[in-house]
DOFIFI-102741 format. One record per residue: residue in one letter; x, y, z of N, C-alpha, C in turn; residue number from 1. Coordinates in steps of 0.1 Angstrom, whole numbers, always signed. Example, Ala and Ser with C-alpha at 12.3 -4.5 7.8 and 13.67 -1.06 7.14 Angstrom:
R	A	+132	-57	+78	+123	-45	+78	+132	-33	+78	1
R	S	+128	-22	+71	+137	-11	+71	+129	+0	+79	2
***
This chain:
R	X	+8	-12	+0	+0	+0	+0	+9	+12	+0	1
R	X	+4	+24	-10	+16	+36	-11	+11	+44	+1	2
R	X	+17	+56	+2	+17	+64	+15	+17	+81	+6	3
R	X	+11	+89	+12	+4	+101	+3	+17	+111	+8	4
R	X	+18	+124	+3	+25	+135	+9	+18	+141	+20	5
R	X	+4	+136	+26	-4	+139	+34	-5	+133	+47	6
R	X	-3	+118	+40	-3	+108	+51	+14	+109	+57	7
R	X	+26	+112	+46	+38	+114	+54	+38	+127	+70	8
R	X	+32	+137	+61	+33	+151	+69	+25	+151	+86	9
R	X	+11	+138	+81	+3	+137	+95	+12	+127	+103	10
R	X	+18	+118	+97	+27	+107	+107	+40	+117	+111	11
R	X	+46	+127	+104	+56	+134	+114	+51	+142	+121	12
R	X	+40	+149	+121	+33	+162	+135	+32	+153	+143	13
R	X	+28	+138	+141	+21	+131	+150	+34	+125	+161	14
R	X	+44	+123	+151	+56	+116	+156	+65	+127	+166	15
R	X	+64	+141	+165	+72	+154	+170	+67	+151	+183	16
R	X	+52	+154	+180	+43	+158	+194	+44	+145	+202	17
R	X	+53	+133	+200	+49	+118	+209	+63	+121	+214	18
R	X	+74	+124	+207	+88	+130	+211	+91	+141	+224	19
R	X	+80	+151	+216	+80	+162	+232	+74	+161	+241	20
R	X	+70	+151	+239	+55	+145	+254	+67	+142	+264	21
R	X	+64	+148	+276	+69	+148	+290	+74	+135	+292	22
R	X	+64	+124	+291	+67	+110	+293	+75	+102	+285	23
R	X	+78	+111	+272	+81	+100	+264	+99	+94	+268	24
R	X	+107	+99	+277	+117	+99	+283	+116	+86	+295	25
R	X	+101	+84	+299	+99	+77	+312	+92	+60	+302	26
R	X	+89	+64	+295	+80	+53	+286	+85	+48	+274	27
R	X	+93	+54	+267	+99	+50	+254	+89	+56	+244	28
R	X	+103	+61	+233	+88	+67	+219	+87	+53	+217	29
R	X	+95	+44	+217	+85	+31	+206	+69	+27	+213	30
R	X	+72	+27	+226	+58	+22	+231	+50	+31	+228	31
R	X	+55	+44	+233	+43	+54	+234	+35	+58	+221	32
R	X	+45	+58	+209	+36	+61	+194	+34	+47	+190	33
R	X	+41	+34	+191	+32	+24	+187	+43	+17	+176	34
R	X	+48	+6	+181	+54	+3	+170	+51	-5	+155	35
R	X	+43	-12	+160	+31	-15	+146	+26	-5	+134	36
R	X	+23	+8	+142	+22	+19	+134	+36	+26	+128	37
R	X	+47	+23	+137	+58	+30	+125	+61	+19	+120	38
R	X	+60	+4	+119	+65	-6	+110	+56	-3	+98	39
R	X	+42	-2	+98	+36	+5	+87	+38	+13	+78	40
R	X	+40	+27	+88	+47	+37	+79	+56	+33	+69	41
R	X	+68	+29	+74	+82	+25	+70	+76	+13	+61	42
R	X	+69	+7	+58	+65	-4	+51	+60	+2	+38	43
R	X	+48	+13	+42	+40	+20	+30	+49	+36	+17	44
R	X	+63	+35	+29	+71	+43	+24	+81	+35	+10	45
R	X	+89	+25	+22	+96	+14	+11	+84	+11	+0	46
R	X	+72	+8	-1	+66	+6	-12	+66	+17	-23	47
R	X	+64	+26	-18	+57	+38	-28	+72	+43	-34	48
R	X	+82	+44	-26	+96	+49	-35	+101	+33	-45	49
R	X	+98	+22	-37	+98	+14	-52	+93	+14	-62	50
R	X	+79	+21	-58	+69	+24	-70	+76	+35	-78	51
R	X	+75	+43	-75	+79	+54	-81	+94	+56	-90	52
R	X	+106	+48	-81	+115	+44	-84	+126	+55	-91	53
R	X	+124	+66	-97	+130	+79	-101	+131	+86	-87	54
R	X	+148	+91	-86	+148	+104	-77	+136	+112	-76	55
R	X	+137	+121	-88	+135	+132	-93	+119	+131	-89	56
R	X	+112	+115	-93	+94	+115	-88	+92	+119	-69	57
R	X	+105	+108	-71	+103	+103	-51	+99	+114	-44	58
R	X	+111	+129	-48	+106	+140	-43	+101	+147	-49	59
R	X	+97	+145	-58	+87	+156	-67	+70	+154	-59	60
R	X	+69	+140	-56	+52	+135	-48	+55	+132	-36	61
R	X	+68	+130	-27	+70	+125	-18	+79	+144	-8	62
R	X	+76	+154	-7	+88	+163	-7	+91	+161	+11	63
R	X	+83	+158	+21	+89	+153	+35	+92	+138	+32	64
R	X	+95	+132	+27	+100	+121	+30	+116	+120	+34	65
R	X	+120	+133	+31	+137	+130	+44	+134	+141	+54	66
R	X	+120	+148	+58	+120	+151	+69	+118	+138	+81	67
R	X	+107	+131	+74	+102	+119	+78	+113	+111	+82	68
R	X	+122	+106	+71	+132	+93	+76	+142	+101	+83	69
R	X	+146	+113	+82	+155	+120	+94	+148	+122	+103	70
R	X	+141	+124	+108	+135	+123	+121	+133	+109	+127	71
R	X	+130	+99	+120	+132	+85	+128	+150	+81	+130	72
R	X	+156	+83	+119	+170	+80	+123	+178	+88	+132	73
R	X	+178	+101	+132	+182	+107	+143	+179	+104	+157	74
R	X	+166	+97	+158	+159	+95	+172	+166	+85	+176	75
R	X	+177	+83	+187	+188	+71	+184	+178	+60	+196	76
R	X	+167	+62	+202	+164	+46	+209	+154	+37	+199	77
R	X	+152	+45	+187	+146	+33	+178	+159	+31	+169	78
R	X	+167	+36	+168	+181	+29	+164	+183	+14	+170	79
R	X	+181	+8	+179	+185	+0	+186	+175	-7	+186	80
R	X	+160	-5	+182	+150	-15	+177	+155	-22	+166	81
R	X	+157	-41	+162	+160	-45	+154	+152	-44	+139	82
R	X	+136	-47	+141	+129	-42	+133	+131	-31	+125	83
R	X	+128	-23	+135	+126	-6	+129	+135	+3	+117	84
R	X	+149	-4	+126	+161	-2	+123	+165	-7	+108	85
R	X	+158	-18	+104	+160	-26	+95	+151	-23	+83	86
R	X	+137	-18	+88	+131	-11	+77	+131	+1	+69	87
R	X	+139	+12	+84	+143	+24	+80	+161	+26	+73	88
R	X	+166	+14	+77	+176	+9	+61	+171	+6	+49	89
R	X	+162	+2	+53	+156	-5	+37	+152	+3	+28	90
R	X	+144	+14	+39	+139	+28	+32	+148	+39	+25	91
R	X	+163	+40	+33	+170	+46	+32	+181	+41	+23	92
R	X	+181	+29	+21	+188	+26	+6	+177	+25	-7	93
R	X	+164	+26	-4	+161	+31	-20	+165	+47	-20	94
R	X	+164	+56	-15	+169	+65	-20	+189	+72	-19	95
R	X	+197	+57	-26	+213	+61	-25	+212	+55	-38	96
R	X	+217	+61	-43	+221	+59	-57	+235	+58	-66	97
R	X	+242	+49	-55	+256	+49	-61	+264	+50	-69	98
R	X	+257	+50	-85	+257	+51	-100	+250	+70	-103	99
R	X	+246	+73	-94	+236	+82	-100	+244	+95	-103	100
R	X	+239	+102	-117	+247	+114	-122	+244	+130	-120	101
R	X	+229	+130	-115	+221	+140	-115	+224	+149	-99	102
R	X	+226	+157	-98	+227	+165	-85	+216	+161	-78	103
R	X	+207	+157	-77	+199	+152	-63	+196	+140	-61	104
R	X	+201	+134	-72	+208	+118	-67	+216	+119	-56	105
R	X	+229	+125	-60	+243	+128	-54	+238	+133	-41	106
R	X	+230	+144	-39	+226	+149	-28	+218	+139	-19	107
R	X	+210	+135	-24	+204	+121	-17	+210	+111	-13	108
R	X	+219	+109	-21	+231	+97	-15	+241	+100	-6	109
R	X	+243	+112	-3	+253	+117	+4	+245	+120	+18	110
R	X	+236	+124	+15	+224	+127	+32	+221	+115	+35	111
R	X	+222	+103	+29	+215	+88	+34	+230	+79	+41	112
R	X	+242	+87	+38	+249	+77	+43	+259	+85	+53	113
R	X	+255	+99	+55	+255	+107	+65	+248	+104	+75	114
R	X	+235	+101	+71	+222	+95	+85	+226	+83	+95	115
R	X	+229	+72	+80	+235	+61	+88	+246	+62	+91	116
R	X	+256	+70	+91	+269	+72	+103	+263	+77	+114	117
R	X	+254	+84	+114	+254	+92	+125	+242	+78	+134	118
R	X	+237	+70	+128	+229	+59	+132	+236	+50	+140	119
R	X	+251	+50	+131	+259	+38	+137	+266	+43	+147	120
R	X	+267	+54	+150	+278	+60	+162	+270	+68	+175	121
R	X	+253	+68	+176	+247	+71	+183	+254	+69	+196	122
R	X	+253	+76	+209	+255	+69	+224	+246	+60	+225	123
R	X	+233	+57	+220	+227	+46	+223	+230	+34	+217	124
R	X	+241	+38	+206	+240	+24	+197	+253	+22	+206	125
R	X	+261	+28	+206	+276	+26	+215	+272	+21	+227	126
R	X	+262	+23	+231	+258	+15	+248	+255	+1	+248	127
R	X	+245	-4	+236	+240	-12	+233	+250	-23	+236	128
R	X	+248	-34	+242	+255	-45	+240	+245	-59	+235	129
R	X	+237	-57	+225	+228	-61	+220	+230	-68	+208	130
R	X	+223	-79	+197	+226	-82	+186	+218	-74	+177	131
R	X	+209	-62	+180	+204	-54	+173	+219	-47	+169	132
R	X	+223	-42	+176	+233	-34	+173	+244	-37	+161	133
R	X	+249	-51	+163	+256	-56	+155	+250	-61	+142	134
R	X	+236	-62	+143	+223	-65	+128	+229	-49	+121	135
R	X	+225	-38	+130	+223	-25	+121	+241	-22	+114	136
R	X	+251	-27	+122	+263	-27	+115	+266	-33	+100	137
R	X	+264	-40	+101	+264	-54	+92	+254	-43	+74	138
R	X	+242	-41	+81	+233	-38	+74	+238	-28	+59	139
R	X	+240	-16	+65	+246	-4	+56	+254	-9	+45	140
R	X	+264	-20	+41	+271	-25	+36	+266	-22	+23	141
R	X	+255	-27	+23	+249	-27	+5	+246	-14	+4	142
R	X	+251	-5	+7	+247	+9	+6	+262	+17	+4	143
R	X	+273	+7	+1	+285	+12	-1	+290	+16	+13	144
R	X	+286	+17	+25	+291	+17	+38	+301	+8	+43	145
R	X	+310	+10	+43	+321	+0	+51	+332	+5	+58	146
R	X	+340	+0	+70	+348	+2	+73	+359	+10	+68	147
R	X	+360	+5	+60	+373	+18	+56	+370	+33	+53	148
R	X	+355	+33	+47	+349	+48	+50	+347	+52	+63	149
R	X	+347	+43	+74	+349	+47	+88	+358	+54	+93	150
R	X	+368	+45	+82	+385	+53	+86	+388	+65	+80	151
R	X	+381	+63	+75	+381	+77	+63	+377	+92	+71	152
R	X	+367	+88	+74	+354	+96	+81	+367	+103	+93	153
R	X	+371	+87	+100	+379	+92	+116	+394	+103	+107	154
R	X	+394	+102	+95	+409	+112	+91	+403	+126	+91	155
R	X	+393	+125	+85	+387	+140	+77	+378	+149	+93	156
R	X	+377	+138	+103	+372	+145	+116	+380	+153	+125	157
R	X	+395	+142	+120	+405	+148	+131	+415	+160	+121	158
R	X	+411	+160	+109	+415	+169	+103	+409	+181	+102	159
R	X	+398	+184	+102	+388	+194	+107	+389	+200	+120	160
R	X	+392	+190	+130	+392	+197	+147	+407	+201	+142	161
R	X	+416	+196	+132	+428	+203	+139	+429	+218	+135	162
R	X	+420	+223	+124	+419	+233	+111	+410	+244	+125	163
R	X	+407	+235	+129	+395	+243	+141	+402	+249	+150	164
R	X	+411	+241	+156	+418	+248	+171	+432	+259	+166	165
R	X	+437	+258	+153	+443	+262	+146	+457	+265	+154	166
R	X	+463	+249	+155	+474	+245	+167	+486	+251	+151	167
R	X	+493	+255	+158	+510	+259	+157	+518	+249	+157	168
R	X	+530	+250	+151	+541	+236	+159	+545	+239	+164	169
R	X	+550	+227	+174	+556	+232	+188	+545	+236	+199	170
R	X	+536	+237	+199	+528	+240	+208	+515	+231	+210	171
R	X	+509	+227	+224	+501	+219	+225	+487	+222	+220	172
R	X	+473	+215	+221	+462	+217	+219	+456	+218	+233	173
R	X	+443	+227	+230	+431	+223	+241	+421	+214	+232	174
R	X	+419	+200	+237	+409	+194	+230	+403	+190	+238	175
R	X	+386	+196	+235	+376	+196	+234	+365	+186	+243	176
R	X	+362	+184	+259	+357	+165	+258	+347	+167	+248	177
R	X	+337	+174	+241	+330	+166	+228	+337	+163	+218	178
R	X	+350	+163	+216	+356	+161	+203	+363	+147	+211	179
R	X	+371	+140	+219	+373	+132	+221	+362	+121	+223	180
R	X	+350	+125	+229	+338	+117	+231	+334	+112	+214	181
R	X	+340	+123	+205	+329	+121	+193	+339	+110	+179	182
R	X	+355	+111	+188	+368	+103	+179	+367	+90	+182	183
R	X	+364	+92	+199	+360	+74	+207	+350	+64	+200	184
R	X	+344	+73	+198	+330	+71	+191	+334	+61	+172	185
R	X	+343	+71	+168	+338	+65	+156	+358	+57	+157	186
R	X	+359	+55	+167	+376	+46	+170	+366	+32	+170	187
R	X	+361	+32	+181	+357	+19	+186	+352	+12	+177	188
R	X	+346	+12	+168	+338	+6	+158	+348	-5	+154	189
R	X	+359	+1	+150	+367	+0	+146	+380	-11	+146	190
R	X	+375	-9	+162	+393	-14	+171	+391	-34	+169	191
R	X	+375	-39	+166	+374	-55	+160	+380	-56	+141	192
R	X	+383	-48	+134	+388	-46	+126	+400	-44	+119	193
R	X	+403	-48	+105	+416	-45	+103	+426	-31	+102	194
R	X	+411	-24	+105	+417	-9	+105	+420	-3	+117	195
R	X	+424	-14	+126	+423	-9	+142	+439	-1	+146	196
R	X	+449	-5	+136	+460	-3	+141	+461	+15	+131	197
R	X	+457	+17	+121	+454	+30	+112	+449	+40	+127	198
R	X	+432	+31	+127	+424	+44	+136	+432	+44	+148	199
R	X	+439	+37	+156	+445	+44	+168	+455	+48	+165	200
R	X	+465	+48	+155	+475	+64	+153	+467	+76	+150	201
R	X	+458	+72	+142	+451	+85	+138	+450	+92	+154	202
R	X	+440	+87	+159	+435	+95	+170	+449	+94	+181	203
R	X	+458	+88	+182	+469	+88	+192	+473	+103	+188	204
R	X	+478	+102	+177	+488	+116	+170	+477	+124	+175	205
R	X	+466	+126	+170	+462	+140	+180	+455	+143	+187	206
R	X	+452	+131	+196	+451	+138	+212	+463	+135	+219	207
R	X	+474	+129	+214	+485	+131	+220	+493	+141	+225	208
R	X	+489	+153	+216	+491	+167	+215	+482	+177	+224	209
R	X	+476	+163	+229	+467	+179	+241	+474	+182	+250	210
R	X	+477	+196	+255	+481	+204	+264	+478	+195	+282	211
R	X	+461	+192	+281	+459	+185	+294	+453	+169	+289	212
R	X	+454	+161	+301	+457	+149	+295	+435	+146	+293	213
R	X	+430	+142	+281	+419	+141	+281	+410	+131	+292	214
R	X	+400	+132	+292	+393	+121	+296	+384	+112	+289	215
R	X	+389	+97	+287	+380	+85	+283	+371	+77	+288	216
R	X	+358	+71	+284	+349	+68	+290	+359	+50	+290	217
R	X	+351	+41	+305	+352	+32	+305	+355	+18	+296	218
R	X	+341	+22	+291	+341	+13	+277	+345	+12	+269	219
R	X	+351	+25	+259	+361	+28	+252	+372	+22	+254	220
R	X	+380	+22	+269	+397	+18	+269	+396	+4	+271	221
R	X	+388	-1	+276	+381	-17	+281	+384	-23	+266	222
R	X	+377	-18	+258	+378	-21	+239	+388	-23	+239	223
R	X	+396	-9	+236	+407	-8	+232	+417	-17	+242	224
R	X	+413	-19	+251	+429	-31	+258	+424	-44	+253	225
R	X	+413	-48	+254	+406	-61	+242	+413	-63	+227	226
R	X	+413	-51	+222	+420	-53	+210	+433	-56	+207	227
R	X	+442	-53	+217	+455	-49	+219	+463	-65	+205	228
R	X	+463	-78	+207	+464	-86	+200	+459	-84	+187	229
R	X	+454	-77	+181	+451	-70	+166	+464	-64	+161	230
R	X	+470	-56	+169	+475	-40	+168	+489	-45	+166	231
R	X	+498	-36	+159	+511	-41	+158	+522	-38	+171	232
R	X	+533	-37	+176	+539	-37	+184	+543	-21	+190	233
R	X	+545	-14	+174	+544	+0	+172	+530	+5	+182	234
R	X	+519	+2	+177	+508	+9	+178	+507	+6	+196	235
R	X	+512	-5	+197	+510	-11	+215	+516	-5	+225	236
R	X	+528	-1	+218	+536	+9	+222	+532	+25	+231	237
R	X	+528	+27	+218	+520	+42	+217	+511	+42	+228	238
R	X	+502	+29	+228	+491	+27	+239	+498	+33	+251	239
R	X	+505	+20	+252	+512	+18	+268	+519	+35	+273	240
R	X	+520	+37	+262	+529	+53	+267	+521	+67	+271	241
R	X	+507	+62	+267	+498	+71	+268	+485	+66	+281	242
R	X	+483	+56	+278	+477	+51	+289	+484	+42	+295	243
R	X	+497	+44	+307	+503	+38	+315	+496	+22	+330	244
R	X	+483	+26	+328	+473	+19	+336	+471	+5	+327	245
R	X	+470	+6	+319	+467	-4	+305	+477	-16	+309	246
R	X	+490	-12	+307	+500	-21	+311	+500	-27	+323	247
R	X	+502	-18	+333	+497	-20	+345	+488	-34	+347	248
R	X	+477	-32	+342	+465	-41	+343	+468	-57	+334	249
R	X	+476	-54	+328	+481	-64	+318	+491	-69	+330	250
R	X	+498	-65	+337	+510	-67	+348	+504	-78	+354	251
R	X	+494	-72	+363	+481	-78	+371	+474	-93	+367	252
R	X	+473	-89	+356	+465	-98	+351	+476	-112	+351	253
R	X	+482	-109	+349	+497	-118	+345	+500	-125	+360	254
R	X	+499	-117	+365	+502	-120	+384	+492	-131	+385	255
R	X	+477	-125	+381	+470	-137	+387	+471	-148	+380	256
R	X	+471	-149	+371	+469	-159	+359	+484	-172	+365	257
R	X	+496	-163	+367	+509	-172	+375	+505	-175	+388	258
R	X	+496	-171	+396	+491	-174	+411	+484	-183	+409	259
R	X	+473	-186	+403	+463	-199	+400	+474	-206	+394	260
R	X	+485	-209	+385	+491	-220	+383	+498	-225	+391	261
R	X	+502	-218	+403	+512	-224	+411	+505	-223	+422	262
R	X	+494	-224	+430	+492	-223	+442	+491	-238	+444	263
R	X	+486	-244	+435	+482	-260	+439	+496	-272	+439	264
R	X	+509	-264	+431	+519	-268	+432	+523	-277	+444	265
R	X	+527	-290	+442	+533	-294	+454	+549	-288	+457	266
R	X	+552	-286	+450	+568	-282	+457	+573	-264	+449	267
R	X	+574	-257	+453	+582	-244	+444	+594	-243	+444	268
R	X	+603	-239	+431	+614	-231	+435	+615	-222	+420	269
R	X	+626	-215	+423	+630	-207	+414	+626	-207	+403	270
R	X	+631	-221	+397	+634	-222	+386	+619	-229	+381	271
R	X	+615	-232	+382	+598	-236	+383	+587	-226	+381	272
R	X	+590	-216	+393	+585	-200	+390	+590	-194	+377	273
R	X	+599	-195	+370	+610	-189	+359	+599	-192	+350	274
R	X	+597	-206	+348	+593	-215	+336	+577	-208	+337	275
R	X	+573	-208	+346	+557	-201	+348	+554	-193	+340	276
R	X	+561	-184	+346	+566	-166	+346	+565	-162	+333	277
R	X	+577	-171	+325	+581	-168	+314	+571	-173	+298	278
R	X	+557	-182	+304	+553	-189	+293	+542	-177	+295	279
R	X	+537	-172	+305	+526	-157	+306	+527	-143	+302	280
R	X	+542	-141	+304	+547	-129	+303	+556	-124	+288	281
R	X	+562	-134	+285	+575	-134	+271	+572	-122	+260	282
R	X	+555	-130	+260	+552	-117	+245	+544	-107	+250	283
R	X	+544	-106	+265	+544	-87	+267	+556	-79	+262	284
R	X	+564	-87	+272	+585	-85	+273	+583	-81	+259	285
R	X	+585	-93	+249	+587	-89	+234	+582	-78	+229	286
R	X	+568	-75	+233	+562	-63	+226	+566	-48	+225	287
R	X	+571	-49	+243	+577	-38	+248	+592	-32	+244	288
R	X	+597	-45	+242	+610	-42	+241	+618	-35	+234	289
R	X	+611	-28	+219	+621	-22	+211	+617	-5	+214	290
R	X	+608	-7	+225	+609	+8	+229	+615	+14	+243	291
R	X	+627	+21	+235	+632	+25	+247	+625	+33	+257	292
R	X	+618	+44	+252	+611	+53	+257	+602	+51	+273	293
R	X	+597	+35	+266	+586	+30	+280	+596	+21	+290	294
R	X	+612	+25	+287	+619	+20	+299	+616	+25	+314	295
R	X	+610	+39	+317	+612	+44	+334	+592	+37	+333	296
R	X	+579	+36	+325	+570	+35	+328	+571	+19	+330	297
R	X	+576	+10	+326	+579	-4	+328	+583	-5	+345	298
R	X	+595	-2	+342	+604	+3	+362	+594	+5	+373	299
R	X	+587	+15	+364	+578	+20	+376	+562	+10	+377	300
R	X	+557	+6	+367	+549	-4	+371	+552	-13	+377	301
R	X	+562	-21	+376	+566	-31	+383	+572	-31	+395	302
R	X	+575	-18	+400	+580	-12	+413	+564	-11	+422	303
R	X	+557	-8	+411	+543	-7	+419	+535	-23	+425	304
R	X	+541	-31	+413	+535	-47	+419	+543	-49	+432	305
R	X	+556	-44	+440	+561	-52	+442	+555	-44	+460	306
R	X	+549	-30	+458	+545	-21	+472	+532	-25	+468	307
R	X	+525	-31	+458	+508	-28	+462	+503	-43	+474	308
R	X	+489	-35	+481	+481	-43	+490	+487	-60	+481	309
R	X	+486	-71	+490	+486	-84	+484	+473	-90	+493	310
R	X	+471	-102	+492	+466	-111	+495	+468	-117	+499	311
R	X	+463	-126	+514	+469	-134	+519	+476	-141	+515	312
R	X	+486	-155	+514	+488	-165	+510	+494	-178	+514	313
R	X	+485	-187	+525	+490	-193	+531	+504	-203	+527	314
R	X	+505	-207	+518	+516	-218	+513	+527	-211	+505	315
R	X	+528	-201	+507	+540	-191	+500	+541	-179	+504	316
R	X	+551	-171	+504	+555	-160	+502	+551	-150	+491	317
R	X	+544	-141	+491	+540	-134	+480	+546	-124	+477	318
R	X	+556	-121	+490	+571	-108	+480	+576	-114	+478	319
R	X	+585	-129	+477	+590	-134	+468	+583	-136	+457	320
R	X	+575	-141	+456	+567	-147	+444	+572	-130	+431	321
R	X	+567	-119	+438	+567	-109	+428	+581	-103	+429	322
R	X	+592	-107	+432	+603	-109	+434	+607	-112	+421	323
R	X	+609	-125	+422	+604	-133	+414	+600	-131	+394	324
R	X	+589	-126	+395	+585	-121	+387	+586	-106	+383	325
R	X	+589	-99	+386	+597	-84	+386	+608	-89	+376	326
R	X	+618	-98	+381	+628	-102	+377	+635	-108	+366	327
R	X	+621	-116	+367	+620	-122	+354	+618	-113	+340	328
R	X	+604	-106	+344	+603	-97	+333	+619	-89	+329	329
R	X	+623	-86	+340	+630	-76	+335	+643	-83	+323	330
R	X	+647	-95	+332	+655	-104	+322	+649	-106	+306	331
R	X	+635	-109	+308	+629	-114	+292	+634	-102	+281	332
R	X	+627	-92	+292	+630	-78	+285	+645	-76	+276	333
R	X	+657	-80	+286	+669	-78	+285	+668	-91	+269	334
R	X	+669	-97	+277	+671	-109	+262	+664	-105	+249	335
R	X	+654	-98	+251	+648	-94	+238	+651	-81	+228	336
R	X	+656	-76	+240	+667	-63	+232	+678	-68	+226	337
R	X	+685	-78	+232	+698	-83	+229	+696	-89	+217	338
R	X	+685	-98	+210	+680	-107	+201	+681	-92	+193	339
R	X	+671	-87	+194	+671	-75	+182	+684	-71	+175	340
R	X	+690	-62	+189	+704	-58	+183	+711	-69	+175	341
R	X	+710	-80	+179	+715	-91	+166	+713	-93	+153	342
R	X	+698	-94	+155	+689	-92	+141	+692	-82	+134	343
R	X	+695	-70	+139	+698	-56	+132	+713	-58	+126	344
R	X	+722	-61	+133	+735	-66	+128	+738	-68	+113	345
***
């Protein structure tokens, strides 16, 4: 069934006025306007632009229909409806025209794949830990959306804020928290990807240049230390040097993971701990190693395992144990410099 220019213009007054309702924050717009009724809409829309099938008709009979579908895609908690989400793609790739030569082709296809970035980088879709979320990623694809125009996207953003602050050389930035909130944003997408080691230089280089040190949300760095096995040794580097805690927690982690292998031990010594030590820790050591730079932040995290709170532990010593382990790292370390310098030879 088609949908009139009449029928569009009464479903968006109708859709504003369910948006500014007091409640609609306490109740959800999907419940509150009805989601049967926007699956309709979005059903009788996708029909009528296939019908019509010309740019030039779509809005010649149709002229709110990107008030209409920009108003549902902006609204980012039906972003995260799997349905909804899926019909208002469906709607929004009849009008992209990837071949198309005419200026409001071009303009139509360029506002449809503006909408869905701004769809896919919502705070609500970024919250989402949902399979909606990962349906609506997936989706865009056939609309010429992909990852590497993500990457694209994250150059030409951070190219823009730098044109914006209009930094000098030699001299630091003040950046922005909505501009780091808005880089995190279109990083993370990213960091399951092969373009994970690109987007975090991009964004390393410049917020590394802020004057004060920014602030990141939770989930963001949580990702980003998730990914870390993606990323090259270079790029791991850069991490560790900027977020010193990262490592740290990698330290930790390492501690425990050698404490559950050897507590049930019947007998310990040295050389037993060594062999532990060294099958958990090696390809940190390695990763670290050809940077000299994170030699005093290394020192000093491991100076930190060796003063932090511990845990009981009845059948051992646990300053030895991190003794121990301090030690080792530091050896692996040593040996993995030494291998290089050879290799370099």
């Amino acid at each position: 069934m088609s949908i009139t220019e009449e029928g569009l213009k009464s479903f968006l007054e109708t859709f504003i006025k369910c948006k500014s309702n007091s409640t609609y924050s306490s109740i959800g717009l999907v419940d509150m306007f009805g989601k049967e009724k926007m699956l309709t809409v979005l059903n009788q829309i996708a029909f009528t632009i296939e019908k019509l099938k010309q740019c030039k008709q779509i809005f010649e009979i149709l002229p709110s229909i990107g008030h209409v579908l920009g108003a549902l895609g902006s609204t980012s908690s039906l972003a995260i409806d799997q349905e909804i989400s899926k019909r208002l793609l469906e709607c929004l790739g009849k009008l992209h025209f990837p071949n198309g030569v005419s200026e409001l082709e071009t303009t139509s296809s360029k506002w449809v794949m503006n909408l869905i970035s701004m769809m896919l980088h919502s705070d609500s879709m970024l919250d989402s830990r949902t399979p909606e979320r990962d349906g609506l990623l997936t989706l865009p694809t056939s609309l010429g959306f992909s990852e590497r125009n993500n990457l694209v996207r994250l150059g030409k953003e951070i190219l823009s804020m730098k044109k914006e602050c209009g930094r000098r050389e030699g001299y630091g930035i003040e950046i922005k928290e909505e501009q780091v909130h808005k880089l995190c944003r279109l990083v993370e997408p990213l960091l399951p990807t092969s373009y994970a080691g690109e987007a975090v230089n991009y964004f390393l280089e410049y917020v590394g240049n802020s004057v004060s040190m920014p602030t990141f949300n939770e989930r963001f760095l949580g990702t980003l230390q998730n990914s870390l096995d993606r990323l090259s040794n270079d790029v791991v580097c850069q991490i560790f040097q900027f977020w010193p805690f990262i490592f740290e927690n990698l330290l930790k982690e390492a501690v425990e993971k050698c404490l559950l292998k050897i507590q049930n031990l019947p007998e310990l010594n040295e050389e037993i701990l060594r062999q532990i030590f060294k099958q958990e820790i090696e390809n940190l050591a390695n990763r670290v190693s050809h940077r000299t730079s994170l030699v005093p932040m290394i020192e000093n995290s491991l100076q930190l395992l060796l003063i932090c709170d511990k845990p009981r532990q009845e059948n051992f010593s646990l300053d030895l144990i991190l003794a121990v382990f301090v030690d080792c790292f530091l050896s692996l370390l040593k040996n993995c410099r030494t291998v290089e310098r050879k290799d370099s030879i």
